[in-house]
C-alpha positions as CSV (number, residue, x, y, z in Angstrom):
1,X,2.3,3.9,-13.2
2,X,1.4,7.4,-13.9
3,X,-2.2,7.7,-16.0
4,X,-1.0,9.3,-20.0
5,X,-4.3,10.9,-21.2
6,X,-2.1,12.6,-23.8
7,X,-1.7,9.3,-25.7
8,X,-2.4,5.7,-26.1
9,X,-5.0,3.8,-25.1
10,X,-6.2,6.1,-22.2
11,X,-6.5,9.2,-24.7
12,X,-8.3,7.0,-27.4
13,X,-10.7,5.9,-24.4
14,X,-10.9,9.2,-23.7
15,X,-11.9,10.3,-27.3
16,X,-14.5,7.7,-27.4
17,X,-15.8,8.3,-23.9
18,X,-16.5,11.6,-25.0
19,X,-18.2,11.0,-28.1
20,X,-20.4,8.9,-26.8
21,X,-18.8,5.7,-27.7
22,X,-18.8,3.8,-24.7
23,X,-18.2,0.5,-25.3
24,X,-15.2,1.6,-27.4
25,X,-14.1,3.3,-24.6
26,X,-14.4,0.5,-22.3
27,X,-12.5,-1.8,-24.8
28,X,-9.5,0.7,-24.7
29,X,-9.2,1.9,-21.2
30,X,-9.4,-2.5,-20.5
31,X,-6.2,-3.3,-22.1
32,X,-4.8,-0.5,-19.7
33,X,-6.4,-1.9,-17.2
34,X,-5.3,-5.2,-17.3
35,X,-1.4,-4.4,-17.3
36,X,-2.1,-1.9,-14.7
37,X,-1.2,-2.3,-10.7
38,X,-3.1,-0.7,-7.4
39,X,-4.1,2.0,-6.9
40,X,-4.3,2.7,-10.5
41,X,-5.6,-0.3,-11.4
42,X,-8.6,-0.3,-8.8
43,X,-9.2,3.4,-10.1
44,X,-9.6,2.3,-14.1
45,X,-11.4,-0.3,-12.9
46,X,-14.0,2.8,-11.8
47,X,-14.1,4.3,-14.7
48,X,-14.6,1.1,-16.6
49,X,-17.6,0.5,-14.9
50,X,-18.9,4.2,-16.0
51,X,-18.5,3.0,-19.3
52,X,-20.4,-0.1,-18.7
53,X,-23.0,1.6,-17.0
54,X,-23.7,3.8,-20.3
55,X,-23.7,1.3,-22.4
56,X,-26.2,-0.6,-20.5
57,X,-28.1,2.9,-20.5
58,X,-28.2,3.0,-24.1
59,X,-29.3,-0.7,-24.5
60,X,-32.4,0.5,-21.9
61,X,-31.0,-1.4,-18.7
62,X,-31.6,0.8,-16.2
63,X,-31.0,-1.7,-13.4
64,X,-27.3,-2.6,-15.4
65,X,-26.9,0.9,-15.7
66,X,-27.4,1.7,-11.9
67,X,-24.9,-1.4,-11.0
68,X,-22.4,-0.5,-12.3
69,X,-22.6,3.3,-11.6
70,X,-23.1,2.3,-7.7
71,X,-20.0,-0.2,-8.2
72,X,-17.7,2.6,-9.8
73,X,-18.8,5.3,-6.9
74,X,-17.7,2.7,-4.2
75,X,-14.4,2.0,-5.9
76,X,-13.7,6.1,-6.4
77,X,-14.5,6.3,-2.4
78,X,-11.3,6.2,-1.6
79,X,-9.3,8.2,-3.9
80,X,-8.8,11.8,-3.3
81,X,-10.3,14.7,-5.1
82,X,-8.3,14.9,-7.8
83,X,-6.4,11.7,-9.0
84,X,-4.7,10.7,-12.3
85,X,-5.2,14.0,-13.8
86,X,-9.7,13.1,-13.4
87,X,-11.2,15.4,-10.8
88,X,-12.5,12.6,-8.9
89,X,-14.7,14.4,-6.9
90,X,-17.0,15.7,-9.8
91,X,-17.3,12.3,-11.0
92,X,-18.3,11.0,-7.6
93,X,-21.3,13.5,-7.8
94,X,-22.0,12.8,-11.1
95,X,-22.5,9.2,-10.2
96,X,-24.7,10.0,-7.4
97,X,-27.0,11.9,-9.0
98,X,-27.6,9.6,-11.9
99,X,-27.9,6.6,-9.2
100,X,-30.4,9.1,-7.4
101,X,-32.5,9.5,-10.9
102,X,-32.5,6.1,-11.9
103,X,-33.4,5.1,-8.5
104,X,-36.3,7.5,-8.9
105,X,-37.7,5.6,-11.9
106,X,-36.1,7.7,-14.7
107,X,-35.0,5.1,-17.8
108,X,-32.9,8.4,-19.2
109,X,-32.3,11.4,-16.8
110,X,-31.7,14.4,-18.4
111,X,-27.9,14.7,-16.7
112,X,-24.9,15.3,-17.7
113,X,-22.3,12.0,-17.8
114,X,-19.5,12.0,-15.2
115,X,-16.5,14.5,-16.4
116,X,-13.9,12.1,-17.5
């Protein structure tokens, strides 16, 4: 199953991703998700869990937040670089470094979200 960005449910995920919208994101990129096989299936799972992770940000859990960013960065561990037209590798430092600040005790760090 090759990842469509362009159009359908991953692009609208996209566009809410984006905008900030995360929950809406997480709804769309899910009913991708669920019709999906490994390895894709594994690696939208990931980026689900970014979503979830910033909408537990926004709600001010932290700990939620950090969860599921630590759950999505083991998931990505084993895809390459660049996969499904996402440059995994960004997003796997991304993820670090807001698991790094909200390990340090920062509710909101002042970092950018992963690059979907």
């Amino acid at each position: 199953m090759a990842l469509d960005w362009e159009s359908g449910e991953l692009a609208a995920g996209l566009a809410c991703y984006r905008s900030q919208e995360y929950f809406q994101a997480h709804e769309h990129w899910e009913t991708v998700w669920l019709r999906s096989v490994k390895p894709e299936k594994i690696f939208l799972q990931a980026l689900i869990h970014v979503t979830a992770a910033f909408h537990h940000l926004r709600q001010g859990n932290a700990s939620g937040a950090s969860s599921q960013l630590g759950r999505a960065l083991n998931k990505l561990g084993p895809y390459p670089a660049e996969y499904g037209g996402v440059q995994v590798e960004a997003v796997r430092q991304s993820l670090a470094a807001w698991i790094e600040s909200l390990a340090a005790g920062e509710a909101s760090p002042q970092l950018p979200v992963p690059p979907i």
